[in-house]
N, C-alpha and C positions, 0 to 999 in steps of 0.2 A: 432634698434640697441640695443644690449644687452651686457652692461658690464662685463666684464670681473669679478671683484670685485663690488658687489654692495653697495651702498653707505650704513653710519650707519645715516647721517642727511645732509638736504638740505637746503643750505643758496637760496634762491628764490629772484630774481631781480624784484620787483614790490609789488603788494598788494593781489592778489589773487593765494592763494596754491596751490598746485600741487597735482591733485586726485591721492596720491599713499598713501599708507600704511608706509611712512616713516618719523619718526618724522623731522619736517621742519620751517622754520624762512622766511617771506617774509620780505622785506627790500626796503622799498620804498627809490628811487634812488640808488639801492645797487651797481651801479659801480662808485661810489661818496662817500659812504658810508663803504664799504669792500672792501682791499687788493685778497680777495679770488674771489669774485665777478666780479671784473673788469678785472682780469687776467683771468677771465672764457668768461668774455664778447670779449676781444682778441682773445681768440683761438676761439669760437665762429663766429667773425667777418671775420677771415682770412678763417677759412673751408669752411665757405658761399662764400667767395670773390674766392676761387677755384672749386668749385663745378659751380660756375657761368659761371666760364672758360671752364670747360666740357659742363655744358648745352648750352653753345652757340656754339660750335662746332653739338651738338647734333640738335638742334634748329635753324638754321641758319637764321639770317634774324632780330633778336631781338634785336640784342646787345647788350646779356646778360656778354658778358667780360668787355663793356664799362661801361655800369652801375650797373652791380649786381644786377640788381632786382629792385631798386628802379625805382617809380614813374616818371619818367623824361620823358621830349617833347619828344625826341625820342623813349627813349621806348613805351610810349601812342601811340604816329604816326604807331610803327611797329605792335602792337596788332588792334590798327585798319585795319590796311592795309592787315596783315597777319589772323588775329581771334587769340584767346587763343591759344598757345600750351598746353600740359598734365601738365605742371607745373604751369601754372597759377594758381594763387587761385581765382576762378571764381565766387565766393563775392564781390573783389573788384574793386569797381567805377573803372571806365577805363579800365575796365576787363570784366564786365557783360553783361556792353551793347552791346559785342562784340560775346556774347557765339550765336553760332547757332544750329541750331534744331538738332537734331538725334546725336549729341552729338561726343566725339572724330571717327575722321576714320582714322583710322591707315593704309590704303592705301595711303592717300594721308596728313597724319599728321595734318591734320585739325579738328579742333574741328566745 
């Protein structure tokens, strides 16, 4: 995604910078910390919590509207049962053990 206006400085929520060229501040707990940050972490929050809604229309079987992605029994139960979808981040635990050979087929949505 590419802004529109690109930013002049980056308030960063954690301890490790952001590899850009743009002078920036990390702020350990910065939505506790900054008015700017937390209201970032918001819109942040909700984009996710809607995109979730599309991927689970897209992905059926996850119940990616009911939990957004998070780690939950069910969602664990449905990547077992189904394998990674394309969205999974196929690093993490309860994700990995899951990934099978030859990788996504887009015939049949299966990783």
């Amino acid at each position: 995604m590419k802004l529109a206006m690109p930013p002049d400085y980056l308030l960063v929520d954690g301890i490790s910078r952001i590899p850009l060229n743009i002078p920036q501040r990390t702020i350990k707990k910065g939505d506790s910390a900054s008015v700017s940050v937390a209201a970032a972490s918001i819109v942040a929050k909700v984009t996710r919590d809607r995109m979730m809604v599309d991927y689970d229309r897209q992905y059926p079987g996850y119940g990616f509207a009911a939990h957004k992605g998070y780690g939950s029994a069910d969602h664990l139960a449905a990547v077992a049962l189904l394998g990674p979808s394309p969205i999974h981040r196929l690093t993490f635990r309860g994700v990995r053990e899951h990934v099978r050979e030859g990788g996504y087929d887009s015939r049949n949505g299966r990783l």
